[in-house]
Z-matrix of the N, CA and C atoms (Angstrom, degrees):
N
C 1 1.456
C 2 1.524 1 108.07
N 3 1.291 2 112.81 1 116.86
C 4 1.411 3 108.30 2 -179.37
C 5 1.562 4 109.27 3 -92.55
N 6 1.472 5 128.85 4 139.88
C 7 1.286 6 140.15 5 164.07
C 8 1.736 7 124.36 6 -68.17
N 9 1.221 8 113.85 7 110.83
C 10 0.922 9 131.15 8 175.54
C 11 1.703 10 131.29 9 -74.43
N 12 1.138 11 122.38 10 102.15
C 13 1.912 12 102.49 11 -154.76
C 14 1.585 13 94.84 12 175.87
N 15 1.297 14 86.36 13 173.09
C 16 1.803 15 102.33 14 169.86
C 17 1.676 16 130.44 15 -4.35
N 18 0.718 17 132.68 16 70.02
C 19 1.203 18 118.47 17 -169.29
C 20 1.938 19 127.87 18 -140.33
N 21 1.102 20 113.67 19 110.11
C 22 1.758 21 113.62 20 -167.96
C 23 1.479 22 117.60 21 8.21
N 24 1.289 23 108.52 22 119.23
C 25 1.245 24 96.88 23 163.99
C 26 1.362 25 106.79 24 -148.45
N 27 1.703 26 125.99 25 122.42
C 28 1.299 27 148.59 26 -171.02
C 29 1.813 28 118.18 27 -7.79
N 30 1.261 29 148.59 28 116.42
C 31 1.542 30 111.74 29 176.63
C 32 1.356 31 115.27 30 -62.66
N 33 1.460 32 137.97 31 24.00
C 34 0.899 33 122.00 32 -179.90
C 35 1.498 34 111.43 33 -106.72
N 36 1.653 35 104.16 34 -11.46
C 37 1.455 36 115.47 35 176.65
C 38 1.827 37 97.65 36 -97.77
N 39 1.339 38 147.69 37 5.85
C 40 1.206 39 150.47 38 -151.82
C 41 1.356 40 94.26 39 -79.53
N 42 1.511 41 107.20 40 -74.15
C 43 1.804 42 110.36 41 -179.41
C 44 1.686 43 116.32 42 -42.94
N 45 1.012 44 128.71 43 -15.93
C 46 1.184 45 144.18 44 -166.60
C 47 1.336 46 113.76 45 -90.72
N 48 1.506 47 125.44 46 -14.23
C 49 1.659 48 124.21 47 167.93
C 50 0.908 49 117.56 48 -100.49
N 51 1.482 50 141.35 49 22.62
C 52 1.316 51 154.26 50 166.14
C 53 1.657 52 105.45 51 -93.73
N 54 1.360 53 102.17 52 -47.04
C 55 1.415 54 111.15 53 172.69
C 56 1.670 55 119.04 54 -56.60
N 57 1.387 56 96.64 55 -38.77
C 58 1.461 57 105.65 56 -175.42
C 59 1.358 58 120.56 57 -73.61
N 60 1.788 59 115.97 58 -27.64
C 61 1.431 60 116.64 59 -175.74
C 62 1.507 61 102.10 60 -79.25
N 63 1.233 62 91.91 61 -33.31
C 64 2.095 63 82.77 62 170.61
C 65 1.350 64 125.02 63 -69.08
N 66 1.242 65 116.63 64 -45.86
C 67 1.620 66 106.31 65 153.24
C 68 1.590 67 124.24 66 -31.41
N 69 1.432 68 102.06 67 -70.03
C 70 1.385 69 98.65 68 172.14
C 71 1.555 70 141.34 69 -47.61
N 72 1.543 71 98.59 70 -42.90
C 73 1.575 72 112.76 71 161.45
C 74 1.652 73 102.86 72 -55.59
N 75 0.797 74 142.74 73 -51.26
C 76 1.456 75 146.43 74 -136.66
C 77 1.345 76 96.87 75 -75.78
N 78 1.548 77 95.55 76 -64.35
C 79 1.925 78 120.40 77 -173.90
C 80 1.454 79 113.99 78 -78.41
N 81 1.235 80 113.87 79 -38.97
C 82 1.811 81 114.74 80 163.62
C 83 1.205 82 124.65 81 -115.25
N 84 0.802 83 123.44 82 77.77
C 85 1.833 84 136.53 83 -170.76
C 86 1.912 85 108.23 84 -71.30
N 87 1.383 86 99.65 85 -5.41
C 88 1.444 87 102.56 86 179.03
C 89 1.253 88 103.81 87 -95.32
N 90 1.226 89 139.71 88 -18.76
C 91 1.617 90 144.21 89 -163.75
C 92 1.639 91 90.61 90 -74.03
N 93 1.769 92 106.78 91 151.05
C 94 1.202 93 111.57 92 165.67
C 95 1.039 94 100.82 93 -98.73
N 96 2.292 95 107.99 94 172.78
C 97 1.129 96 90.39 95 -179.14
C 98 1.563 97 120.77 96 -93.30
N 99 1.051 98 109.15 97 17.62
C 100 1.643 99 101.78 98 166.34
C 101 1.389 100 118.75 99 -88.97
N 102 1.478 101 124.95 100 -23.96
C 103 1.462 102 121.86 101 132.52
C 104 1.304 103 124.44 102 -7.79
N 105 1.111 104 107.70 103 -96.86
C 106 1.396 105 143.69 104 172.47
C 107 1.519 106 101.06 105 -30.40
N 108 1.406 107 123.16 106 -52.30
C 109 1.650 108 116.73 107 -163.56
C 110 1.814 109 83.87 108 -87.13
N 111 0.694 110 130.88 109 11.46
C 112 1.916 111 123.52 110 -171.00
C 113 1.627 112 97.09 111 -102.04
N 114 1.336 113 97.71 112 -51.64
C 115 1.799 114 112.32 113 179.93
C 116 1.475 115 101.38 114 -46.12
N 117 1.689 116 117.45 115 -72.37
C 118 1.371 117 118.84 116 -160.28
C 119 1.486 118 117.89 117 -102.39
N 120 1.446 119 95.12 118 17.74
C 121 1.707 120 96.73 119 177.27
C 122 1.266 121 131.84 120 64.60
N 123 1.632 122 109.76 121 38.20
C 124 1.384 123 91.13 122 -174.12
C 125 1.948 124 93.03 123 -136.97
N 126 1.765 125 112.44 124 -138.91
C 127 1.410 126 96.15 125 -173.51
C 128 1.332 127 95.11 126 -112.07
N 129 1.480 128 123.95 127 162.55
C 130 1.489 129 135.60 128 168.27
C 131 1.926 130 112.71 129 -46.16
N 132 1.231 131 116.69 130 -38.36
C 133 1.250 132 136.59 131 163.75
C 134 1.817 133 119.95 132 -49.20
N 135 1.565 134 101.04 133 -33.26
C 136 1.619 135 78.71 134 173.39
C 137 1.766 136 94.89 135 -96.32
N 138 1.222 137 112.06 136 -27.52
C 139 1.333 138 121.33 137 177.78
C 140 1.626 139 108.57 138 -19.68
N 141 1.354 140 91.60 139 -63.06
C 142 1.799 141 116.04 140 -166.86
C 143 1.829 142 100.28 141 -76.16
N 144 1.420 143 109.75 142 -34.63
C 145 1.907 144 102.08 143 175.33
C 146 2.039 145 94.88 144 -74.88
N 147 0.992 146 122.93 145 -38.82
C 148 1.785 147 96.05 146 -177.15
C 149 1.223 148 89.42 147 -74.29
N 150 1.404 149 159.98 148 -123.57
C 151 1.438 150 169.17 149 151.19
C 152 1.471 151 91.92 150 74.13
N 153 1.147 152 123.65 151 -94.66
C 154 1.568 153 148.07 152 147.47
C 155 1.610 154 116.29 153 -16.62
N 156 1.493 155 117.28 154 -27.11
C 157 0.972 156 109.52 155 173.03
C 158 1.887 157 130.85 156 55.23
N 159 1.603 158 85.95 157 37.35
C 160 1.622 159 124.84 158 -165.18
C 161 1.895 160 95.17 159 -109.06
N 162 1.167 161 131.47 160 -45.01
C 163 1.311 162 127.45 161 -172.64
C 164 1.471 163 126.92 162 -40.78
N 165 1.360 164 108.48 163 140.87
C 166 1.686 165 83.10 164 -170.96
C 167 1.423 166 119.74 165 -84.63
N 168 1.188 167 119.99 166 27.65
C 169 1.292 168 122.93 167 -166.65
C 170 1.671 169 106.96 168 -111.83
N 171 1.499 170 132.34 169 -15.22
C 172 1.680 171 162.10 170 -106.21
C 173 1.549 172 85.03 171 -83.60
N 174 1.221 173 108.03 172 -56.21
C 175 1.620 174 125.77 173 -179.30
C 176 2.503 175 97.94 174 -35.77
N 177 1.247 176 88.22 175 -47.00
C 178 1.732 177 74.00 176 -154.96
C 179 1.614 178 107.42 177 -118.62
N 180 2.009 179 98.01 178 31.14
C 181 1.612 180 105.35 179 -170.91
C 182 1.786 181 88.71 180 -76.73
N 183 1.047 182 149.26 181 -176.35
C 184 1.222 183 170.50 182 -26.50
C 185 1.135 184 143.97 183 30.76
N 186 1.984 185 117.05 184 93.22
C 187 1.581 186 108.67 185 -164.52
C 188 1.687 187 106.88 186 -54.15
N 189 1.232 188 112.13 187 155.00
C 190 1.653 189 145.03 188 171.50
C 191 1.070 190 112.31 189 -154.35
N 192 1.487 191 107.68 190 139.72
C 193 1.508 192 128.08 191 165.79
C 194 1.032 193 98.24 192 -56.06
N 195 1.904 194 124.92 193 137.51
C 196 1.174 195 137.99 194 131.05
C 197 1.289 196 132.85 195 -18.33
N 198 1.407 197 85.75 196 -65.98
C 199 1.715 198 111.59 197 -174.48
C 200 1.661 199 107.42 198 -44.51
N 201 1.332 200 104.65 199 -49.53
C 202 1.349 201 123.50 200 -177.30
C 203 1.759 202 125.05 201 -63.50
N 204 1.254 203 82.48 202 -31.82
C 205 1.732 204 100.74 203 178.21
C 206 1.112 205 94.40 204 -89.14
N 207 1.214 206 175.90 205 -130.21
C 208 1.447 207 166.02 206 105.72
C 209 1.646 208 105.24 207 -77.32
N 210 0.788 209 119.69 208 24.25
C 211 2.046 210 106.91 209 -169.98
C 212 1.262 211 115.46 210 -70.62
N 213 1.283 212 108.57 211 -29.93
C 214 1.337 213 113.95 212 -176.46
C 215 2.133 214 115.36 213 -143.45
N 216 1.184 215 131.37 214 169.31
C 217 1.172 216 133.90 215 156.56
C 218 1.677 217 123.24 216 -84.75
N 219 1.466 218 102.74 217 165.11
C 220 1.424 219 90.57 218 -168.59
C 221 1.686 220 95.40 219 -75.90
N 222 1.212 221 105.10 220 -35.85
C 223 1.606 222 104.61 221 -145.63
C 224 1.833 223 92.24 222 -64.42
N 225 1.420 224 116.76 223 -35.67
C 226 1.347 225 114.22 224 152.70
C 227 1.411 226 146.08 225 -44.76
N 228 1.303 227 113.32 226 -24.36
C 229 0.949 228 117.02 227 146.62
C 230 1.711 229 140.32 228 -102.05
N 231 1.384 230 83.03 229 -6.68
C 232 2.094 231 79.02 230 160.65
C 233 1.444 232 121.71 231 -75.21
N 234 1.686 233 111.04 232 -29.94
C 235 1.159 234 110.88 233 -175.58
C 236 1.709 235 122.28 234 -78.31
N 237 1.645 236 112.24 235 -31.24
C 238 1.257 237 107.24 236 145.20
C 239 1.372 238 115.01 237 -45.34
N 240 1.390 239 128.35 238 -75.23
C 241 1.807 240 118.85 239 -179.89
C 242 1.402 241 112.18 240 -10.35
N 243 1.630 242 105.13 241 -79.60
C 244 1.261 243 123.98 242 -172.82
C 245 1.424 244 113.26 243 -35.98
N 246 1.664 245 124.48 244 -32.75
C 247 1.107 246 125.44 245 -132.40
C 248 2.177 247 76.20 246 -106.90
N 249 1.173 248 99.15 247 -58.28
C 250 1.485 249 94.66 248 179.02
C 251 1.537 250 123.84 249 -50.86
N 252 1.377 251 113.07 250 -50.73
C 253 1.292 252 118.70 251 168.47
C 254 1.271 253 119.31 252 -40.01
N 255 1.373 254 120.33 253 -53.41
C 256 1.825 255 122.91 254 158.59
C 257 1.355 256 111.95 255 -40.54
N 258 1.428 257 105.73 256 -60.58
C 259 1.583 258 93.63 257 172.69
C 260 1.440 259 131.03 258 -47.75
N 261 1.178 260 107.94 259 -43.44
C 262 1.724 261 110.21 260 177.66
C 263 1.713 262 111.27 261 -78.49
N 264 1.263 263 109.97 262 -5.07
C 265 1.753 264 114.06 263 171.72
C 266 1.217 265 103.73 264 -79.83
N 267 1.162 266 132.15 265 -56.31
C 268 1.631 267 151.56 266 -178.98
C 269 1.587 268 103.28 267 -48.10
N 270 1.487 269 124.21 268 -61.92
C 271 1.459 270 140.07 269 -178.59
C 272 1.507 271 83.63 270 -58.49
N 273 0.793 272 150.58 271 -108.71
C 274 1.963 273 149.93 272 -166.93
C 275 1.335 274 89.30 273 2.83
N 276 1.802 275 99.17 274 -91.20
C 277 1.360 276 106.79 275 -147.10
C 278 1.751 277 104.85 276 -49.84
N 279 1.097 278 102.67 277 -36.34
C 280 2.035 279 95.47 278 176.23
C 281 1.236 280 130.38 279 -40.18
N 282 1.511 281 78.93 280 -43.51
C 283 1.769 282 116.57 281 175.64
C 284 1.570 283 121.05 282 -37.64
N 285 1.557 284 92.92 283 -65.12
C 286 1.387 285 116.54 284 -169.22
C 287 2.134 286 113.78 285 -90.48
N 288 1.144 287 108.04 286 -18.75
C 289 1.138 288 113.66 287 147.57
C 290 1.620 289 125.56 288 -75.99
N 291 1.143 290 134.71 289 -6.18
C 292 1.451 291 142.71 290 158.25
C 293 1.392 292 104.82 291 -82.09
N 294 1.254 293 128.03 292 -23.65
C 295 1.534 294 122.72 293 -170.00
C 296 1.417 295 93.69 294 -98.67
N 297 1.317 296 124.40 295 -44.72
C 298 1.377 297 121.90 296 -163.41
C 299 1.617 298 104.23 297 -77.50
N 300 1.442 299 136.47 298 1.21
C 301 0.834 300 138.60 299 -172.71
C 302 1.691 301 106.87 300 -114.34
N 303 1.415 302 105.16 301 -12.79
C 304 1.739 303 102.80 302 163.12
C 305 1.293 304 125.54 303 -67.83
């Protein structure tokens, strides 16, 4: 099982993961953000300043694919998808067994 997380990435690719969590927010709104900081390597904290739209950079973010920027792989990021989407299947059905039980 390989670990997915933190890991070097060029300063020339740096400005470039701000761009990417907005993509992701944009296009997967189900991902958490520790997801999200695992994908593009960075901390839950800037995660939550683009999200929030608190970063000081907000003015010149531009969503981009990850994939595209190199930050991450695809197959890495489908399986997060996959992995959130379960989560939000699971939250339903919980959901709807709390109602059906009123």
């Amino acid at each position: 099982k390989t670990v997915v997380g933190p890991k070097y990435t060029p300063l020339s690719k740096r400005q470039d993961r701000p761009d990417a969590i907005a993509w992701l927010i944009k296009n997967y709104p189900q991902l958490s953000e520790g997801q999200i900081s695992k994908l593009v390597g960075t901390t839950k904290n800037t995660v939550e300043s683009v999200k929030s739209r608190k970063h000081w950079n907000t003015s010149n973010i531009t969503p981009k694919d990850p994939v595209a920027l190199n930050l991450c792989t695809q197959s890495d990021l489908q399986k997060a998808v996959e992995k959130a989407n379960r989560k939000v299947e699971s939250q339903k059905k919980a959901k709807l067994k709390l109602e059906a039980n009123k």
